[in-house]
C-alpha positions in Angstrom: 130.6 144.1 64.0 128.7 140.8 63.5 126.0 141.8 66.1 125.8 145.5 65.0 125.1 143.8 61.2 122.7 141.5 62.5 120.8 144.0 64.3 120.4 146.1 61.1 119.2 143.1 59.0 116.8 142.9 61.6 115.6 146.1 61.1 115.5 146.3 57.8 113.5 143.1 58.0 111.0 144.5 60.0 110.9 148.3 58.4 110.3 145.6 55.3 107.2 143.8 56.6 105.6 146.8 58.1 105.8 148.2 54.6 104.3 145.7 53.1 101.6 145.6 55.7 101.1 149.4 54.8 101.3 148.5 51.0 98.7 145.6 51.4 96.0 147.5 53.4 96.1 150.4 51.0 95.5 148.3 48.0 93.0 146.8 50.0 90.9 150.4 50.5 91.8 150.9 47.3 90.2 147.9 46.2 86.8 148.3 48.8 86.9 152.1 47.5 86.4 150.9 44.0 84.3 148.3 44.4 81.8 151.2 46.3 82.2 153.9 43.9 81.0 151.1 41.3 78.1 149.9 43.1 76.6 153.4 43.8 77.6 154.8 40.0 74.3 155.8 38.3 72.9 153.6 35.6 73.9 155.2 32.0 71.2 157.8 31.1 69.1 156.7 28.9 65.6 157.9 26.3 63.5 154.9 27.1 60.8 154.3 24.3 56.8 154.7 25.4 55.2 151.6 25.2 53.4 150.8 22.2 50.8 148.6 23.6 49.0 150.8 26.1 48.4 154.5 26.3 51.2 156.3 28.2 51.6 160.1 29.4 54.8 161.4 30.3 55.4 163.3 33.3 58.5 164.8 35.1 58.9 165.8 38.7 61.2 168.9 39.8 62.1 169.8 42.9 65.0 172.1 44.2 68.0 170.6 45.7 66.0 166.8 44.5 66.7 165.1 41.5 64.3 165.4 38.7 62.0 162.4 38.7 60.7 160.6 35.1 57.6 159.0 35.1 54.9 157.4 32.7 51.3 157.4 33.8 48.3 155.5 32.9 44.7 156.3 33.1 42.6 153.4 34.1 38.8 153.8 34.8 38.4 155.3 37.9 36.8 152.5 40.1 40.0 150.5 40.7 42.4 153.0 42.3 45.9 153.1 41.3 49.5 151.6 41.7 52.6 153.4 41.8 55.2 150.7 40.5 58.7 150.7 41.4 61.8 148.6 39.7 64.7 147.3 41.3 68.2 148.4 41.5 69.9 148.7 37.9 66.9 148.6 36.1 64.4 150.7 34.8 60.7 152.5 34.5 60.1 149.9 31.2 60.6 146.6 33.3 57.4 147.5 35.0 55.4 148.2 31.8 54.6 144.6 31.8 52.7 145.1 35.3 51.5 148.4 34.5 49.5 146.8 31.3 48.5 143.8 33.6 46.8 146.3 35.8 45.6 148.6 33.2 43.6 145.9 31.8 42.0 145.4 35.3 41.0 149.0 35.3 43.8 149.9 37.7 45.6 153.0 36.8 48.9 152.7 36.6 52.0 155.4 37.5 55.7 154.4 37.2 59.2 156.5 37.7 62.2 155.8 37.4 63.8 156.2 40.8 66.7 158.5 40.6 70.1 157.8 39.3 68.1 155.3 37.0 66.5 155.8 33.5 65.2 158.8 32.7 65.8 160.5 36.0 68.1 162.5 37.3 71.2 162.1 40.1 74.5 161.0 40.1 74.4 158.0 42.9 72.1 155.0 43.3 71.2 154.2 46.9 70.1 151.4 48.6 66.6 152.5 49.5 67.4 155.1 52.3 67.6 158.0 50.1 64.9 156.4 47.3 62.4 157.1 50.5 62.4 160.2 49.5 61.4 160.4 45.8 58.9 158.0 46.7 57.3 160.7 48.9 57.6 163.3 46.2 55.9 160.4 43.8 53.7 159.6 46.0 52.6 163.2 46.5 52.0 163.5 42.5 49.6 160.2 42.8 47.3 161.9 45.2 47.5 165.2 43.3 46.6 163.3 40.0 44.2 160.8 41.6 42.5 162.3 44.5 40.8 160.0 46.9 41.2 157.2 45.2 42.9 154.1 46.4 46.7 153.9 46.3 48.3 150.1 46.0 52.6 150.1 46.0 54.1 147.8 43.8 58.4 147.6 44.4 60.4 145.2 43.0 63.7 144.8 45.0 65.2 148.4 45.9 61.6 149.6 44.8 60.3 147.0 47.4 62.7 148.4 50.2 62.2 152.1 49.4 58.0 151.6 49.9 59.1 150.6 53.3 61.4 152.9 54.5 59.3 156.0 53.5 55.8 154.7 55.2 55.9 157.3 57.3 55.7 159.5 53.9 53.8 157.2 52.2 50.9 155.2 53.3 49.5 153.0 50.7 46.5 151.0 50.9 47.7 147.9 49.6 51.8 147.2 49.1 53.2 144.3 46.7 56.7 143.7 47.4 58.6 141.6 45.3 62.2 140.2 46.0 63.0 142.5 49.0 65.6 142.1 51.0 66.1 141.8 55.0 68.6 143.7 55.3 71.3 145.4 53.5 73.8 144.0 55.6 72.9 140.5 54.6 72.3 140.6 51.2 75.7 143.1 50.3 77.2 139.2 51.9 75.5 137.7 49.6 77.1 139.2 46.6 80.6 138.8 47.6 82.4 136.7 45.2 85.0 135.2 47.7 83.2 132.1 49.0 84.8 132.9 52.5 84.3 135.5 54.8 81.2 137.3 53.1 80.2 138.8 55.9 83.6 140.5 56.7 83.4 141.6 53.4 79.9 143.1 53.5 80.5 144.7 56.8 84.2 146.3 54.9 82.0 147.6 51.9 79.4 149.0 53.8 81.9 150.9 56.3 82.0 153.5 53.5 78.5 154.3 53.5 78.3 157.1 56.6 80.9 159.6 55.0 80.2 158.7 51.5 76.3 158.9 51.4 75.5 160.3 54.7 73.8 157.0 56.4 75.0 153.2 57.8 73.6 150.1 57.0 71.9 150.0 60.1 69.4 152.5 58.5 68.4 150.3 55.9 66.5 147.1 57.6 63.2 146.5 55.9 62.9 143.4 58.0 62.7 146.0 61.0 60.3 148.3 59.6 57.8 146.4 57.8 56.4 145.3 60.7 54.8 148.9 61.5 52.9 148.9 57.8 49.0 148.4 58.8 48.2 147.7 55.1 47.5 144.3 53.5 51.1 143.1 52.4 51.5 140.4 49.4 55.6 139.6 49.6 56.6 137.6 46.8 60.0 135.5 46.0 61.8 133.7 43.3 62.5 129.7 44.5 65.7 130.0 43.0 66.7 133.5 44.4 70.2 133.3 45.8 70.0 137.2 46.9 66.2 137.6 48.5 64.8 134.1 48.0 62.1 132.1 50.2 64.4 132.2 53.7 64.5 135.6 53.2 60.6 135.9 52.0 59.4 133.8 54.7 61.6 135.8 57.4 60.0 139.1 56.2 56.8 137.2 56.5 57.1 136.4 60.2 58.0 140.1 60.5 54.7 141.3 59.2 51.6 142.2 61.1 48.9 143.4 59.1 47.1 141.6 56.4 49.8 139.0 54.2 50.3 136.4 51.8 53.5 135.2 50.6 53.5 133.7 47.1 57.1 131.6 45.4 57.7 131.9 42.1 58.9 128.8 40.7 62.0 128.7 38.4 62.5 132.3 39.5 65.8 133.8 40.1 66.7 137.3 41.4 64.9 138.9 37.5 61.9 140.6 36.5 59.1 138.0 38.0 56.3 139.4 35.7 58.3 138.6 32.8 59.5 135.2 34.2 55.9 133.9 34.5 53.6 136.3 34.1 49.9 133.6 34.5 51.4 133.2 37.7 52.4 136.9 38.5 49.0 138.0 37.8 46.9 134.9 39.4 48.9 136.2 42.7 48.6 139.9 42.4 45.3 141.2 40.3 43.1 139.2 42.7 45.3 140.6 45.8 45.0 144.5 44.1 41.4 144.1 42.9 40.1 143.3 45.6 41.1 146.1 48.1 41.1 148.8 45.5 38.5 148.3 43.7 34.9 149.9 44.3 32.0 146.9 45.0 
């Protein structure tokens, strides 16, 4: 009797810790599975006000089976060629007014969307710069419509940064200004995990949903891999205090490019809207840069 008891407290011991291995790893999916549908949610939509300061059109881009696109465009002279500015990841179209202005000023016409699941625009799921490739394609196919032959400059902050380079083989510009991009996505999911330990077993956990939730890996979003093949002059710019995409990163994304560079560090400048953080020093590094390869002689 005594061993036939102790063999069933055994049991029940173990039948006990294998359920709460099974009870622990599903409220750890559930966890990783919340934490993902959060991060790729869609920004509220949002009416963003025109600015006041400068002359704006409005312009939407439709597409079947795409997400409609919402832009603001502005007319410069005609000499100085045009940017196509893209925000970063949360943000939207008005962040880059400041820029926009900056370059209007110069004579540079200016054309900014929001990228989709952002602002204005439609879509349900933000991405990390994979699927952005492609409404930069479609946006960059409005820019030539609207401005033919002139000279096309890229401006991306962050995501914006990482979606010019992953759709250069649908968009060539002839200047790019990249502003707090990251290496990979790999490394800088890590560098958002709030446990101090183990961030890249995190990352790598999070990111594991990717393939059957948006239909590609991390592996397909590298910009450190792919920026290498742009031809065009490439100013890459970093905040000194950036804990997400600062001068490590900057300077490792330097290394990687081949054409053209300069790599300018923003002092004081965390992972935020540079332009706004300093903006003498914002445009003493990028109006020269632009001018000077899109505007006529």
């Amino acid at each position: 009797m005594v061993m036939i008891r102790s063999r069933n407290m055994k049991t029940k011991s173990i039948a006990r810790t294998l359920a709460g291995f099974v009870l622990f790893f599903l409220g750890l999916a559930g966890i990783v599975y919340a934490a993902g549908t959060a991060a790729i949610r869609r920004t509220p939509y949002q009416e963003l006000a025109m600015p006041d300061d400068f002359p704006v059109e409005q312009v939407k881009l439709s597409a079947a089976g795409q997400p409609d696109l919402a832009g603001w465009v502005s007319q410069g002279s005609g000499k100085c060629g045009v940017a196509l500015l893209l925000h970063g990841r949360g943000s939207d179209k008005s962040h880059m007014s400041g820029r926009a202005k900056m370059l209007l000023d110069a004579g540079i016409s200016a054309v900014i969307f929001d990228l989709p699941a952002h602002g204005e625009s439609g879509g349900e799921v933000r991405g990390f710069g994979y699927d952005e490739a492609t409404a930069v394609a479609r946006m960059a196919a409005f820019v030539d419509e609207r401005f033919p032959g002139q000279k096309v400059a890229g401006v991306g902050a962050s995501l914006g940064a990482a979606a010019l380079v992953l759709a250069q083989d649908r968009f060539k510009a002839d200047a790019y200004v990249m502003e707090e991009m990251f290496t990979t996505l790999e490394e800088t999911t890590a560098e958002r995990m709030r446990l101090p330990f183990f961030r890249d077993w995190q990352a790598k956990l999070m990111l594991a949903q990717l393939p059957w939730r948006l239909g590609f890996s991390a592996d397909d979003v590298r910009p450190v891999e792919k920026v290498g093949s742009i031809d065009s002059p490439i100013l890459l710019m970093a905040g000194a205090e950036d804990p997400f995409a600062g001068p490590a990163y900057a300077k490792r994304l330097f290394e990687a490019v081949t054409a053209k560079k300069q790599l300018v560090i923003i002092k004081g400048a965390r992972h935020q809207n540079l332009f706004r953080h300093d903006p003498a020093a914002y445009k003493a590094a990028v109006l020269p840069f632009l001018s000077n390869l899109l505007c006529e002689p």
